[in-house]
Structure formats: structure tokens, C-alpha cells
N, C-alpha and C positions, 0 to 999 in steps of 0.2 A: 400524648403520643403523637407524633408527629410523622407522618407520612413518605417514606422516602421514594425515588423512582427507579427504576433498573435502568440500568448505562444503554445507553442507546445502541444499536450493532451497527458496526459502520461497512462501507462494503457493499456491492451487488450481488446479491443472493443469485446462485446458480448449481443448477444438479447437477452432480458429479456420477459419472458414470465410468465403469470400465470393459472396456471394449475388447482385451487382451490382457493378457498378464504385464503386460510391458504398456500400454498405450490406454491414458486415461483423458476423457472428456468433461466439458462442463458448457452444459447447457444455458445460457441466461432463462432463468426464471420467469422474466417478463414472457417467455414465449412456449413455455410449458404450460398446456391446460390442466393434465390429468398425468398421474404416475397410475399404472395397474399392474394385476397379471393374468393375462387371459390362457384358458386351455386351450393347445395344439389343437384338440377337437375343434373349437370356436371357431378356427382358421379357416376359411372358404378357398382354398386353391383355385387361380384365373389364370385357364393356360394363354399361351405364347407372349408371356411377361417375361421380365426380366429376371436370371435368376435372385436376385437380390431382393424383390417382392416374394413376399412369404401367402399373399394372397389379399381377402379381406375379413375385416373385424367389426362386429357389433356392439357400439358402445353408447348408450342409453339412447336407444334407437334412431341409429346414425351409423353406416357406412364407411370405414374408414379404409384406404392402402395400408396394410401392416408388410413394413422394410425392414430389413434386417441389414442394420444400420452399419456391424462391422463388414459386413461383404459389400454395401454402397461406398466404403470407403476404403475399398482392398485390402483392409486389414486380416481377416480371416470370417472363414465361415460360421455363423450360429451352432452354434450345438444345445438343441434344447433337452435331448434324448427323450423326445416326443411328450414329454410331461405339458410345460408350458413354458409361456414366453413373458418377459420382464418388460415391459412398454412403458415409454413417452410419448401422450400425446402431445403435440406440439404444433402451435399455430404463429402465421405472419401473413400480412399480406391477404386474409381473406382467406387463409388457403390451411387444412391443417392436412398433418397426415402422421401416421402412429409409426413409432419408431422401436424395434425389440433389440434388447443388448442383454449382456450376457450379466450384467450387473449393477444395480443401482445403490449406490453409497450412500445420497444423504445431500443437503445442503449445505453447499461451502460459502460463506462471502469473500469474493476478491475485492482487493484494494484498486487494484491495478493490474491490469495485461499487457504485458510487452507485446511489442512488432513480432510480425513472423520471423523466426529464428532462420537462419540459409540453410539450413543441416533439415526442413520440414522439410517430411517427401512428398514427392512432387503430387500426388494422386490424393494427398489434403489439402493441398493449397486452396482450391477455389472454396471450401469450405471451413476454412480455420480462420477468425478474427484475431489469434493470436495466440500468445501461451501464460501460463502463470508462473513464476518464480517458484523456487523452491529445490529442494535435493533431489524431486521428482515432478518435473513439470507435466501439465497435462494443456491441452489444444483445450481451448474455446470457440465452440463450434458457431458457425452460422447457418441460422432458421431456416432465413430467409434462401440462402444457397443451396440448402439441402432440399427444399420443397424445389427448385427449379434446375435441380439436376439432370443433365443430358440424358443419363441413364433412365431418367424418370419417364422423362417428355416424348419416349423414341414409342 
């Protein structure tokens, strides 16, 4: 009997996320710690933040900013209907910080990400590395951009 190997996957593994019915993200991998879902309850609300900070989060006893990631990115606001929240945590640079959406899909490998499209609105550009082909394209987002968000730093 002779041993065969399973085909290699090719491609950069990245979580796919949807942030809207209409507007789908994908996280690189490399800068995903942890997928969860934490209870509403868990949430620590910090006032005179931003509304787009949802408060903070305790994750294996650690501290984290929980953002709610479609309204940092003007796409629309969280609706968790006070249940819970779907989280990425997500680190670069030294620096993590947990991210709530409204949906997590899975891991996709890309081939390839084309340049920013001209038609990307303007209020993702600092944080879009680019997009994916396909009948429905979705933003690849950057880490790195979304941890040093103006909205964050203010």
C-alpha cells in the first residue's frame, strides 16, 4: 500500500467576513489571532469613546477595544439585538484590537488581489489592500490601517 499526499492548497488563507448584505471583507490570516463570540453582557461600555467602540472585552484574561467594525468603516451600524457579538481578534504591529461583524463565513485562499478598483468608496480606501475577483468581489482589508485609525487615536 503505498502512501499518497493530499494536494497542497495554494493561495493566502484569509477570513471572510460580511459586513453588509452587499459588502464582504477578508481578513489575512496572518493577522487573525482568535475567531469568538462574546455575550453583549461581557461588553464593558467606556464612555466619551467613539461611537464605533462598542466598549471592552475579556479574552483569556486580556483586555481588549471591541469595534464594531461596519460603523469604523461607514458601512452601517451592528445590530447584535443585544444577544452577542461575532469577533476577530486581530493583531500587527504589536498592537491587537477585537473586531465585531455581523458575520463570519469561513476561510477563503486568494490567488491574487487586484489594485484598488476607482469605483472603492472613499471612507475604505485607507483601509482596503485591495479586492478579489470574482462575480462578487469583496475588500481585503488592512490590520495594520485599521488598528491606527484616526477614529481610534482621537
Amino acid at each position: 500500500m503505498t502512501a499518497t499526499s493530499l494536494p497542497e492548497k495554494s493561495g493566502v488563507p484569509h477570513l471572510e467576513v460580511h459586513l453588509s448584505e452587499d459588502v464582504v471583507a477578508m481578513i489575512p490570516m496572518a493577522s487573525v489571532r482568535e475567531v469568538s463570540v462574546i455575550a453583549a453582557g461581557q461588553v464593558v461600555p467606556v464612555p466619551n469613546m467613539p461611537s464605533c467602540v462598542l466598549g471592552t472585552a475579556n479574552c483569556h484574561n486580556r483586555l481588549y477595544w471591541l469595534v464594531d467594525l461596519p460603523q469604523l468603516l461607514t458601512i452601517r451600524t451592528l445590530d447584535v439585538g443585544g444577544q452577542r457579538y461575532s469577533v476577530v481578534l486581530v493583531e500587527a504591529k504589536d498592537q491587537a484590537l477585537a473586531l465585531a461583524v455581523p458575520e463570519i463565513r469561513g476561510i477563503a485562499r486568494l490567488e491574487a488581489i487586484d489594485p484598488l478598483l476607482e469605483s472603492l468608496p472613499y471612507n475604505l480606501t485607507p483601509y482596503v489592500l485591495g479586492c478579489t475577483r470574482g462575480d462578487r468581489p469583496a475588500y481585503v482589508l488592512n490590520v495594520a490601517a485599521l488598528l491606527e485609525s484616526p477614529v481610534l487615536q482621537s
